[in-house]
N, C-alpha and C positions, 0 to 999 in steps of 0.2 A: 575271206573277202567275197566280195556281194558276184554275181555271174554278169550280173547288169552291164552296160557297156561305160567304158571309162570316161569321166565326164570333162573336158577340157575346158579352162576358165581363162577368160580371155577379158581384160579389165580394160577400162575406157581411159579418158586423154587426165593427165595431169597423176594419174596413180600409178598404184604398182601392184605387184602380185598379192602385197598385206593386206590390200583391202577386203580379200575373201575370205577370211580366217573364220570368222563367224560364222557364214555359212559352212563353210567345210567343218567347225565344230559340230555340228548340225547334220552331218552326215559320214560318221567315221566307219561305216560300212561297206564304201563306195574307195574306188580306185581315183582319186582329185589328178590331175595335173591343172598348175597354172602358167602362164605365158608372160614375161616381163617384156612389152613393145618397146622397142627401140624410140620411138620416137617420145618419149616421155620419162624423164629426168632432171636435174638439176644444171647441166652442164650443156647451155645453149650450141656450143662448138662442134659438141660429139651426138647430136641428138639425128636419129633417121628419121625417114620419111612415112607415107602407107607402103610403098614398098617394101623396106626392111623390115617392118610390121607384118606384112603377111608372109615372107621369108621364114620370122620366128614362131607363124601362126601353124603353118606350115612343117616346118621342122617338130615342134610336138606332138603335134597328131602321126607324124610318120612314125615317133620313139615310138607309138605305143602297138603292141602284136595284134594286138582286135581289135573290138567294133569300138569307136567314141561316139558319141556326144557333145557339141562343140559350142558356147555358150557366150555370146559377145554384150558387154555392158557397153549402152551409150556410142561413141565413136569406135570403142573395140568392135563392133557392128562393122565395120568397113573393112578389117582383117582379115577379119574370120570371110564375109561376103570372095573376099579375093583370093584367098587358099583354100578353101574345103574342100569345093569340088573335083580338085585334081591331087590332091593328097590322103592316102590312107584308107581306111574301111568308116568313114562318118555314116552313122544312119540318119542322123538327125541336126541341125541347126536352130539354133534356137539364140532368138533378138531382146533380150533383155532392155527395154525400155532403149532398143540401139538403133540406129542407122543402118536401113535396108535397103542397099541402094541396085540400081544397073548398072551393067556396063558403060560405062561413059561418064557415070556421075563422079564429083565428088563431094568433100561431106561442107564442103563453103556452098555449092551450087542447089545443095539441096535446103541449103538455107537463106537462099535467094540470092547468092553472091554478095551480101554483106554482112559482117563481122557482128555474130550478137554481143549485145550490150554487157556480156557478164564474162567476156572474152578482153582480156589485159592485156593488147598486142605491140609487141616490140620488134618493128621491124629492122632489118640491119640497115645500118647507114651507110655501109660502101654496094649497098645492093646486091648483097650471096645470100640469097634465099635461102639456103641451106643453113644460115643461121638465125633465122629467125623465127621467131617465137610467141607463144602466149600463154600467160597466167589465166589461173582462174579467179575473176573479179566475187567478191562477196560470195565466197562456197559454201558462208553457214547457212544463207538463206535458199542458195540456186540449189547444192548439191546435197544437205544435209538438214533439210528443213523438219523433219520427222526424227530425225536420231539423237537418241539419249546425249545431254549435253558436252558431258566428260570423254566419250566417244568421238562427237563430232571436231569436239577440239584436237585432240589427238589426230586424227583423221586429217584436217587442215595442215597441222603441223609437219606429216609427212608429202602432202600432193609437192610434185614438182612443178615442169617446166611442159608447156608441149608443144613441139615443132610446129610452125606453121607448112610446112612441107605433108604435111600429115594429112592437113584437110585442103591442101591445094589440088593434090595425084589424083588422078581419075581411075575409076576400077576399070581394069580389064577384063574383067568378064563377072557372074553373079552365081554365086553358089546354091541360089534357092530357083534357079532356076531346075534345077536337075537333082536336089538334093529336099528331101521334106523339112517343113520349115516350123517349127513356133514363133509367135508373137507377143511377148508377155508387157503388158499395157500397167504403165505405173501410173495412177490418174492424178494424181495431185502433186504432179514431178515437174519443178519449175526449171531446169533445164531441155529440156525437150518436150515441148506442148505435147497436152492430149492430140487435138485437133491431128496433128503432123504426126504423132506415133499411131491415132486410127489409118490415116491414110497412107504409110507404108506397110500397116498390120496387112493391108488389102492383099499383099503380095505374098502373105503366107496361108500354109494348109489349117491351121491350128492359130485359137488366142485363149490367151489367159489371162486377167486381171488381177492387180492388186491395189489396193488403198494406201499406196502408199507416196511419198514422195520419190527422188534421184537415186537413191541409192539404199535400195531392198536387203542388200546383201547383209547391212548396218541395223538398218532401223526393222524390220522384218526377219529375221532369218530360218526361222524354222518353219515360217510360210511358203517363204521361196524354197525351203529347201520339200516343203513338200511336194508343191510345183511342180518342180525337175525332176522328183522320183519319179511322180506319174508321167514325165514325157520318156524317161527312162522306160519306163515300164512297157511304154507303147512300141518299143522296136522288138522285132523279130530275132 
């Protein structure tokens, strides 16, 4: 097994741990862990918030004896931002086309306080936030506009449900503040504009591009995975 430090995967809103299989085919030298966030499932009743998300973000970086590497897709960017820096030996953070916020933000306010258009939300009718929720509207073209067809399908097939509680919670504190950061820039990702992932890039030490759409891990994977080697590579 690789000496490199162990890489934690940490998946964005509506998925789950399988959507990194790829990439970790991609790299079976390396020690993988992934993170299933509570807030993203099937079952609107039992779904948590960002809190219980960075709880479980949290909790795997503590499993492991040494150094990680902590890697947030899209809204996973808000988890990882809220546990890393007080949990475990992290050398590095790294924002996968994610959400890099401050303390105070959350991931609606960083979106101007309204709901984007590819966001399918179902708010509860007796008013318990705690069950409400949103699908992802049209994921072949927002989340999967680059990946192999039979792929993408598949991929849709699995996305679940995701908490509106998830992008309401505000971080309490920012892991990149005190922790080194990358910023890995997907430019033709129509779920989170270029524009808006330059201007959180700003907040890291490190950027890195790729030509690709939403979700690299899919349509990319032996690019990304070289990527992460080389941010691997950079810790001490």
């Amino acid at each position: 097994m690789s000496t490199l430090p162990t890489l934690v995967l940490v998946h964005g809103a509506w998925h789950g741990t399988w959507c990194w299989q790829p990439l970790i085919d991609q790299l079976p030298d390396l020690d993988i862990r992934t993170v299933a966030l509570p807030s993203s499932g099937q079952n609107p009743a039992v779904l948590g918030g960002l809190y219980d998300d960075a709880v479980a973000v949290a909790k795997a970086i503590a499993a492991v004896s040494g150094p990680t590497v902590v890697v947030g897709h899209s809204y996973g960017g808000s988890p990882v931002t809220e546990a890393a820096a007080t949990t475990g030996d992290v050398r590095r953070v790294i924002y996968l086309s994610a959400l890099m916020q401050d303390a105070g933000e959350s991931v609606l306010s960083q979106v101007g306080g309204v709901h984007p258009p590819y966001w399918d939300v179902h708010e509860n009718p007796q008013g318990r936030a705690e069950h409400s929720y949103f699908e992802a509207s049209h994921p072949l073209e927002i989340l999967y506009s680059d990946v192999e067809p039979h792929l993408a399908q598949q991929s849709i097939a699995r996305l679940g449900r995701q908490s509106l509680a998830s992008v309401t919670q505000s971080l309490t504190q920012a892991a990149w503040h005190t922790l080194p950061s990358t910023y890995i820039l997907c430019e033709q990702d129509m779920a989170i504009p270029l524009p808006l992932q330059e201007a959180m890039a700003t907040r890291a030490q490190h950027t890195e591009r790729l030509r690709s759409g939403h979700s690299p891990f899919l349509s990319q994977p032996a690019e990304l995975a070289r990527i992460l080697r080389k941010q691997l590579e950079l810790q001490p």
